[in-house]
N, C-alpha and C positions, 0 to 999 in steps of 0.2 A: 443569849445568856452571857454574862461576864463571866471573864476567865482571873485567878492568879494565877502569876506568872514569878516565880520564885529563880532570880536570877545567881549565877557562880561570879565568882570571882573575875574569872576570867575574859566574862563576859563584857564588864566594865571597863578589862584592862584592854580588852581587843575595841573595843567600841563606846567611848563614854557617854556617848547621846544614846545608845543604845534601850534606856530610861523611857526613851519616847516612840519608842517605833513598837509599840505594842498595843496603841487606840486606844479605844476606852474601854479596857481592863486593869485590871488591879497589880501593879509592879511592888512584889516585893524584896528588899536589900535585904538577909540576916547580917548580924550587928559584928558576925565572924568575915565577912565577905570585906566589911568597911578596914578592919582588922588587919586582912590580909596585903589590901590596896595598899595601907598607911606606911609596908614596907618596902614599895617600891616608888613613894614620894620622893626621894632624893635621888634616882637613877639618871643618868643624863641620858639614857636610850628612849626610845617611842615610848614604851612601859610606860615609864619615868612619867613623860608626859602626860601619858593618856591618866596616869593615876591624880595627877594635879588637876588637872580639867576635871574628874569626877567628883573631887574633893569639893572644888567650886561651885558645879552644879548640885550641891548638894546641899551645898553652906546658901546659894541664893534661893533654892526650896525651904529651907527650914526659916526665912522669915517669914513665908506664908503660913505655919501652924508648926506641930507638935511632928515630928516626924514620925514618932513612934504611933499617932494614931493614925495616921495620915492624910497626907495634904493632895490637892489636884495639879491633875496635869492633863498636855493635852486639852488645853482649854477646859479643864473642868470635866473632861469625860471618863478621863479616867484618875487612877490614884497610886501613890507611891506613898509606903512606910519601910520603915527598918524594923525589923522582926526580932526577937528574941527567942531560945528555947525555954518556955516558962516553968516546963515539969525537968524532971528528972533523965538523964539520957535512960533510954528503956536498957535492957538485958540485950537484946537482938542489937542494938547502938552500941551499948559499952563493948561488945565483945570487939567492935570493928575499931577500937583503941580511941583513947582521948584527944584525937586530930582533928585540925580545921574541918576537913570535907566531912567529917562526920556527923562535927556540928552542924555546919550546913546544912548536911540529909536530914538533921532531928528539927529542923527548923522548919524545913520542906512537909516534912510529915506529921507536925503540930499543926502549919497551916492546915494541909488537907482533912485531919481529926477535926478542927474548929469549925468547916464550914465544909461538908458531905456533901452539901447538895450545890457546892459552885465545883466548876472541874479546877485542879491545880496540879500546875506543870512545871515540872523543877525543869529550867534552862540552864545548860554547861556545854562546854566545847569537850571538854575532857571527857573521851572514850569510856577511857574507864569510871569515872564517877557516873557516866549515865547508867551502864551496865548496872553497876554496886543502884543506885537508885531506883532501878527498874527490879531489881532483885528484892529490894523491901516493899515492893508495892507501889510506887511514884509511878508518875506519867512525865513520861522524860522526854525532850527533845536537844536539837541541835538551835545556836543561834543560826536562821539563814535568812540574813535580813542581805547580808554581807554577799552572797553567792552565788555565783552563774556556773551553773552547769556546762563544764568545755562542751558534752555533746550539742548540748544546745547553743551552744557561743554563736555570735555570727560572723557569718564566713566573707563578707564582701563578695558573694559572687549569688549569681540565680540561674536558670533554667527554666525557660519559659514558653508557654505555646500562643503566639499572639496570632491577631485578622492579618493577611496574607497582603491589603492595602499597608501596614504599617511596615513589614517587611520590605515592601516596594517604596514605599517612601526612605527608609534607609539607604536600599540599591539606588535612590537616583537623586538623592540629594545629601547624604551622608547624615542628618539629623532627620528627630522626628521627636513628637512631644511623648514624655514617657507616661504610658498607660496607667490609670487607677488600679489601687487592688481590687480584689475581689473576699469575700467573705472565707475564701481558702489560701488567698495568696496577696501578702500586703504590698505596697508602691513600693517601686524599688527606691532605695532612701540616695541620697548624694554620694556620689564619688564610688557606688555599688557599682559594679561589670556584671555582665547579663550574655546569657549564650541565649539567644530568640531564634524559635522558629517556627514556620507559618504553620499554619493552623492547618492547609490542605498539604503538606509536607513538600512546598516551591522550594526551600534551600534555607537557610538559617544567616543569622549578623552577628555579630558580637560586637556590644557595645559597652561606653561606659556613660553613667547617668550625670551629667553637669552638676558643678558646685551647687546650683540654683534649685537641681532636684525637678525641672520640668524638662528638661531635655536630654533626649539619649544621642549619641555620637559615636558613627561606626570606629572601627577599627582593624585598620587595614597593614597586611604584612606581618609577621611575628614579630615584630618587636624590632627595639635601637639595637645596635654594638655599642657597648658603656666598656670605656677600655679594657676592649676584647672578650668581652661578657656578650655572650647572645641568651636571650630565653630557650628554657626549653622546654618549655610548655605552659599553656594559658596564663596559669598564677601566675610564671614569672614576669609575663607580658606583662599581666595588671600590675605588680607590686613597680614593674619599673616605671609604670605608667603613674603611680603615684611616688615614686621617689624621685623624679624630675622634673612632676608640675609645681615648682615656687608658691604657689597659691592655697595646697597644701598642705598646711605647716606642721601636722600632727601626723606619723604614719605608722601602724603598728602591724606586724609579721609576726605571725603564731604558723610552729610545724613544727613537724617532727626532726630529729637527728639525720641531716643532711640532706635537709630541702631547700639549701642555698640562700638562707635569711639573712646569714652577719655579709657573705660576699656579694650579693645583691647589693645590700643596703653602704658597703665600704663600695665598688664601684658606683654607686649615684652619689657619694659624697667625696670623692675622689673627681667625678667629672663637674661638680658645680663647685666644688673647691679650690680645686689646682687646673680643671682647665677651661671653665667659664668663668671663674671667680666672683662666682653671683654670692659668697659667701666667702669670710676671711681664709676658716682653716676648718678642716674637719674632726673633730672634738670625739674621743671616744672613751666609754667606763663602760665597767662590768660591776657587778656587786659581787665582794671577796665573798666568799662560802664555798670552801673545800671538799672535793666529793670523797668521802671516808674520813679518815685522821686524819687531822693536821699534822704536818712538818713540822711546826714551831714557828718561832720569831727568823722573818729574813733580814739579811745584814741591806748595807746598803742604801741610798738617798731611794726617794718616793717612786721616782722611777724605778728604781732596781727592786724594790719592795714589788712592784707590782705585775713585773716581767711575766714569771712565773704563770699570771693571772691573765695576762693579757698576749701569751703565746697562743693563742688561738688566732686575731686580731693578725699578729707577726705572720703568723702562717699564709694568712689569706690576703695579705698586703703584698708578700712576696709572690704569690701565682698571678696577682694583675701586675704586677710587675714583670713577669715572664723569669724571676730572676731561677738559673739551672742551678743543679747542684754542684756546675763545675765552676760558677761565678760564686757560691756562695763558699768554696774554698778558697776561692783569693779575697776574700773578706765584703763581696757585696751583701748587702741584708735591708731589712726595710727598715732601716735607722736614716735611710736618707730621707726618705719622707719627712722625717721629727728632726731631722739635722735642718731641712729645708721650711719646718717650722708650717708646711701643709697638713700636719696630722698630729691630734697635741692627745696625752692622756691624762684624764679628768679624773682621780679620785673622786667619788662620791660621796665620801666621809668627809669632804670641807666642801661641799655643794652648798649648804644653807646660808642664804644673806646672801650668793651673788646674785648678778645680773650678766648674763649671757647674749649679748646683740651679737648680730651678723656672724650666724656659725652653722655649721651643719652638726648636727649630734645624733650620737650614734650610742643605746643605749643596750648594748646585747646582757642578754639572759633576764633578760626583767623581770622572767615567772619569781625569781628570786628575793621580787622585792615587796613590800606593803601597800598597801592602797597609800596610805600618808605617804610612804618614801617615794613612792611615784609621782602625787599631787607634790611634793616642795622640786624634785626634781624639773617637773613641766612649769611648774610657776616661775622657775628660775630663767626661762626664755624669754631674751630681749626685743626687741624688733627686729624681723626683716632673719629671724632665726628659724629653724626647722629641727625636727627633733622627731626620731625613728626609735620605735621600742622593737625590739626582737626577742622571739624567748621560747619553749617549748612543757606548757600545761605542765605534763606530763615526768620530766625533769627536774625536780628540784629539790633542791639542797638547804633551804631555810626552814630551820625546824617549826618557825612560828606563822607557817602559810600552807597552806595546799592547794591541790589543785583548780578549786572551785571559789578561792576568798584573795587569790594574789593578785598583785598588783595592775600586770598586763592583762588579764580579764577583766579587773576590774575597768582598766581604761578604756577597750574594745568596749563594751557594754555601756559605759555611759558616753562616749564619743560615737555611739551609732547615729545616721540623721545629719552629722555638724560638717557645713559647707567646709570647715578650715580641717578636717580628719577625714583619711580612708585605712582600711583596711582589708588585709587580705591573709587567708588561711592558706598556705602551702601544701597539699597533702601529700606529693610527689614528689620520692626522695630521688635526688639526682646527683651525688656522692659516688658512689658505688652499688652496685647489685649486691652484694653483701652489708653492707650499710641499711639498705634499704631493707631489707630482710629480716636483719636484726632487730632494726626499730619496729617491725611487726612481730615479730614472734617473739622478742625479748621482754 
């Protein structure tokens, strides 16, 4: 049975194609929604954007017919119009005051009067309008066309019980081809790490699966010293394991508060920058967003603007540096790094239009950012570049993302499978006993 699907505003503003991800069901715009779009056509933010794209898509649907009766999409299977409220806003309506979203709801609940016998489903991001929606009688949902589940996120790692021959083949040749799924447990995808062990319980491998995704390859010893970094435990192993293979050019780090993401990721581009120089210089941004109030405006060149923001970065530049507190009284600090022109900082707010070749980049808190600001960020990678997201779900400070629709989820999720991306979920905080505590019981 065909469904309408009675889209908000917001929906449009978060996702303008958003029009076609609903098959062959009935999409409908009220005429209040287009409305509200029209005053964020002039915005120079994503908004801005996404509202001009919808405008567009809208202007090259309405040569196909009349919009208000509606025209197809979807190859014809299904259909989109722009809605009016034809009656009068009811009593139960007027009382919730003469505002967009109310209109909206009277538009939602005209449809559903018109046609009983098709289900209709008013779509909103906004908490509260689904409530108030759900309150008058609507069938309300979330858009989640958009959303991965962090619990469900994948984690780059498996646990496996394999035939006791492939185990032995590990033990005596260090490769082995990696296993088919099973109906319970899918192939392990490229650049995955895998804890195996035999089947009649001979002893276990740990491996990691080739770019190519048919070959699994021991691994042996805990891990490099990355200036004076050691793992300390498995994850760390694998994220170093993919922050110094060159061949993977995409690497993304999801954990919790002090599972060693930004310091990981700054010693592997500290040692392919400054002492292999398999890369110029090692490039790093954070995305501004304040946890609480803002400060205000800082004084200052770009640098000094971003200090503030990029004390974290400082902090942890100086322990691979070894620098004491009794050096950092006579004035050492990790400005020699940016004086020596091995470690630059990248604003992200003038990132669009470049081209970034030969550099290692380093993108902490990325939970921070949008599915767009992430894609123009990684497009912006030149040849022969590498480019590391770090961030933590659970964390964030952009009002216009959550935990399930940001950025760095978003890229895990669709860079699963891609010989040039690995990934790895940290879940062991190694900071402090108290750190680690917090981040669970906080």
């Amino acid at each position: 049975m065909k469904k309408n699907f009675v889209l908000d505003t917001n929906i449009l503003l978060n996702d303008p194609n958003s029009i076609f991800a609903f098959e062959e069901n009935n999409v409908i715009i009220p005429i209040f929604v287009l409305e509200e779009v029209d005053t964020f056509k002039k915005d120079m933010s994503e908004l801005g954007k996404n509202a001009r794209t919808i405008s567009r898509v809208l202007d090259n649907l309405r040569a196909q017919g009349r919009l208000v009766d509606g025209v197809p999409i979807n190859e014809g299977e299904g259909t989109l119009r722009v809605a009016f409220a034809i009656r009068e806003l009811s009593e139960q309506f007027a009382l919730l005051g003469n505002t967009a979203d109310s209109r909206i709801l009277a538009v939602a609940s005209e449809v559903q009067r018109e046609h009983p016998d098709m289900p209709c489903i008013f779509v909103t991001k906004d908490i509260n309008l689904r409530v108030r929606g759900a309150a008058l009688g609507l069938q309300v949902m979330d858009y989640m066309a958009d959303k991965v589940h962090v619990d469900e996120l994948y984690s780059g790692r498996f646990e496996r019980t394999v035939a006791d021959d492939l185990l032995q083949q590990l033990f005596s040749h260090g490769e082995a081809e990696n296993p088919a799924g099973t109906e319970d447990e899918e192939k392990m995808p490229p650049n995955a790490f895998g804890v195996l062990h035999g089947a009649s319980g001979s002893g276990s491998a740990i491996v990691r699966v080739q770019p190519d995704g048919k070959t699994l390859r021991t691994l042996k010893g805990s891990g490099p010293s990355v200036w004076g970094i050691r793992p300390r435990n498995k994850e760390q192993h694998f994220a170093f394991e993919l922050l110094l293979d060159d061949n993977v050019r995409l690497v993304t780090l999801v954990g919790q508060a002090g599972t060693g993401k930004t310091l990981l990721a700054l010693a592997a581009g500290l040692q392919k920058a400054a002492e292999e120089q398999t890369y110029q210089r090692l490039l790093v941004s954070r995305p501004v967003f304040p946890l609480g109030k803002d400060i205000g405006f800082l004084p200052g060149d770009v640098n000094e603007k971003l200090r503030p923001w990029m004390q974290p970065v400082h902090d942890n530049l100086e322990l691979l540096l070894g620098i004491s507190g009794r050096e950092k009284r006579t004035g050492r600090s990790s400005d020699e790094l940016f004086d020596m022109d091995m470690v630059h900082i990248e604003p992200l707010t003038y990132i669009r239009g470049r081209s970034i070749p030969s550099q290692f980049i380093l993108v902490d808190e990325a939970q921070n950012l949008t599915p767009h600001e992430v894609k123009t960020i990684i497009t912006r990678c030149g040849d022969d570049t590498k480019i590391v997201l770090t961030g933590d779900p659970y964390q964030i400070d952009n009002p216009y993302v959550d935990a399930t629709n940001n950025g760095l989820v978003h890229v895990v999720k669709r860079f699963k499978g891609e010989a040039i991306a690995g990934h790895i979920t940290l879940s062991k905080g190694e900071r402090s006993e108290l750190a680690e505590r917090a981040a669970e019981l906080l």
